[in-house]
C-alpha atoms as a printed R data frame, in Angstrom:
   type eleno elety resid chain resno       x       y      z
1  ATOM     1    CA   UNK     A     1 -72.046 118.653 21.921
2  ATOM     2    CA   UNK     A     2 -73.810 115.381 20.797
3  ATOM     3    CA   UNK     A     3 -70.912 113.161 20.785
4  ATOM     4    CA   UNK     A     4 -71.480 110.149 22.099
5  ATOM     5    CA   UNK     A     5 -68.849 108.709 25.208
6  ATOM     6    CA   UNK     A     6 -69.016 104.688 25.548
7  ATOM     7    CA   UNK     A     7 -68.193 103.649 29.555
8  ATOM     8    CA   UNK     A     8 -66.311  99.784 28.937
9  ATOM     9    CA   UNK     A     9 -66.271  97.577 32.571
10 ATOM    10    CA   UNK     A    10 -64.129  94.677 33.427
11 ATOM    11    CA   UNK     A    11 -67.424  92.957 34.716
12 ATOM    12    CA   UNK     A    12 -70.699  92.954 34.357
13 ATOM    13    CA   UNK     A    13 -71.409  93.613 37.913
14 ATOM    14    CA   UNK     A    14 -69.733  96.847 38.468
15 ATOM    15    CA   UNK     A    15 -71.398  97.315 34.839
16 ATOM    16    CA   UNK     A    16 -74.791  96.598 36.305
17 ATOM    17    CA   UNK     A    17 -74.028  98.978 39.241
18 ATOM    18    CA   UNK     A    18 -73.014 101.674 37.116
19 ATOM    19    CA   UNK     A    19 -76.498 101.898 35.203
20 ATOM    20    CA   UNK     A    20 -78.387 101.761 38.106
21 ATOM    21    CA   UNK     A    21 -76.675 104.803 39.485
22 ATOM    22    CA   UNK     A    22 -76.197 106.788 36.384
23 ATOM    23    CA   UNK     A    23 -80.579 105.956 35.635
24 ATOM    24    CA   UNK     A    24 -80.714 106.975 39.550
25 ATOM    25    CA   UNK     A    25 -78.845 110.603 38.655
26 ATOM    26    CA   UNK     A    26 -81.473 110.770 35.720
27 ATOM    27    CA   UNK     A    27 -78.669 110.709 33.230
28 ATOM    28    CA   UNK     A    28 -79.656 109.386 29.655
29 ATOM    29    CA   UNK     A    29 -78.193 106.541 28.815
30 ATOM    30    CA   UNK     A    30 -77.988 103.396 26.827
31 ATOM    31    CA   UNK     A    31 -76.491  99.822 26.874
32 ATOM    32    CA   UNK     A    32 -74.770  98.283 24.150
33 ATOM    33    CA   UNK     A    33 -72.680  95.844 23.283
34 ATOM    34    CA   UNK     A    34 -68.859  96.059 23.773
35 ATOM    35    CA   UNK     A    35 -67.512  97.163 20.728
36 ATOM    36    CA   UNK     A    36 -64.602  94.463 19.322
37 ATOM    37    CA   UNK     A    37 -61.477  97.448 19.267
38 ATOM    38    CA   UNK     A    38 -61.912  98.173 22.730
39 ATOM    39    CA   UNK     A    39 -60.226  95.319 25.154
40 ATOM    40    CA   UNK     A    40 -62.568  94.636 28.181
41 ATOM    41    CA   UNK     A    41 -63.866  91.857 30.192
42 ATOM    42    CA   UNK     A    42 -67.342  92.515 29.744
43 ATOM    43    CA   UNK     A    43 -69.554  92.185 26.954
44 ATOM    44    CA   UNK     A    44 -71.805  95.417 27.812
45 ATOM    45    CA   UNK     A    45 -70.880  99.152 28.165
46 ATOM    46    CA   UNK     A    46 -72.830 102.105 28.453
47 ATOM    47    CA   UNK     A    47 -73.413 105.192 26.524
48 ATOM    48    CA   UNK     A    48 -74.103 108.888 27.358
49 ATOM    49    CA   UNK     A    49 -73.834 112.316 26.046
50 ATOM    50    CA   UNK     A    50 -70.414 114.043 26.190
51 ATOM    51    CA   UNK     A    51 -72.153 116.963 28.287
52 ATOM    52    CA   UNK     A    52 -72.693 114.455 30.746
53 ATOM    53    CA   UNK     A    53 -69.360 113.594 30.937
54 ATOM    54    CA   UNK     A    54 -68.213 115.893 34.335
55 ATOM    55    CA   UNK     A    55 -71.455 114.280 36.176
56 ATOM    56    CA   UNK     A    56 -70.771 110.969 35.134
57 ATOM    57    CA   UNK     A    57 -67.193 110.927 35.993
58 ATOM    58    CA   UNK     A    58 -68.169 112.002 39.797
59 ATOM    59    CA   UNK     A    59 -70.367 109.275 40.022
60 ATOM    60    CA   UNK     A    60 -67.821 107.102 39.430
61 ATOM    61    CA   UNK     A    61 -65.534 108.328 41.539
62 ATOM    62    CA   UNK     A    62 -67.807 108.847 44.871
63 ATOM    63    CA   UNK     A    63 -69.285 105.433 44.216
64 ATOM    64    CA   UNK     A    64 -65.866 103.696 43.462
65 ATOM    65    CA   UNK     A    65 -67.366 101.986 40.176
66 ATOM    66    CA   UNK     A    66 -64.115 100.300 38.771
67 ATOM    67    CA   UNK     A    67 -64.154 100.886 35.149
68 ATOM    68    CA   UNK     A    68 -62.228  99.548 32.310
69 ATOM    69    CA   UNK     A    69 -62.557 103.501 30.716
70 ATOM    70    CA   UNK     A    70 -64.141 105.923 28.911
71 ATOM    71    CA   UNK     A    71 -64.014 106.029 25.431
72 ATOM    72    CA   UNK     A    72 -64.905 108.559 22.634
73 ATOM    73    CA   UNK     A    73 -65.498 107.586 18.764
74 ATOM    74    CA   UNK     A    74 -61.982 108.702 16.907
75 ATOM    75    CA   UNK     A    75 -63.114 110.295 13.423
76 ATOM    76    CA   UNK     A    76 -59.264 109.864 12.285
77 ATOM    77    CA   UNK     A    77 -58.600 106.518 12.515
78 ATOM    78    CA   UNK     A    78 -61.695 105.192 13.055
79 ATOM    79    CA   UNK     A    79 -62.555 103.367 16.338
80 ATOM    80    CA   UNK     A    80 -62.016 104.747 19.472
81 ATOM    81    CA   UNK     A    81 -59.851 106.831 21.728
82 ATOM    82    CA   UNK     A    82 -59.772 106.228 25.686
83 ATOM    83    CA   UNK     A    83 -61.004 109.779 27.079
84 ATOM    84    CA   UNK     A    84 -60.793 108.744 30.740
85 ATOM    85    CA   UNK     A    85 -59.333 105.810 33.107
């Protein structure tokens, strides 16, 4: 399972926070850019591997990190599908 999850934030703070904790956990991850179809109020998200998914969820959770959601690439209709609030 390589599929790529995208983590969108309402601010760039809790955004910042996030990748710090997640890099902490010794999860691999990347930032990117917000992509256009998904409706947040910050411009960067975060990427990891869908096998991470369970992990990074906790994190989020026991930290309180608010999040916008996760999001997973949608092959039908091109875009994305929310995964996770």
């Amino acid at each position: 399972m390589n599929e790529e999850l995208l983590i969108a934030f309402d601010s760039t703070q809790q955004a910042l926070r996030a990748e710090m904790l997640l890099e902490y956990a010794e999860i691999e991850i990347d930032t990117c850019p917000t992509p256009k179809d998904i409706t947040a109020g910050c411009a960067m998200s975060i990427q990891f591997f869908r096998r991470e998914l369970a992990k990074v969820e906790q994190i989020i959770k026991e930290e309180t990190i608010e999040i916008r959601g996760i999001y997973g690439r949608d092959e039908h209709e091109g875009g994305y599908r929310l995964i996770s609030e």
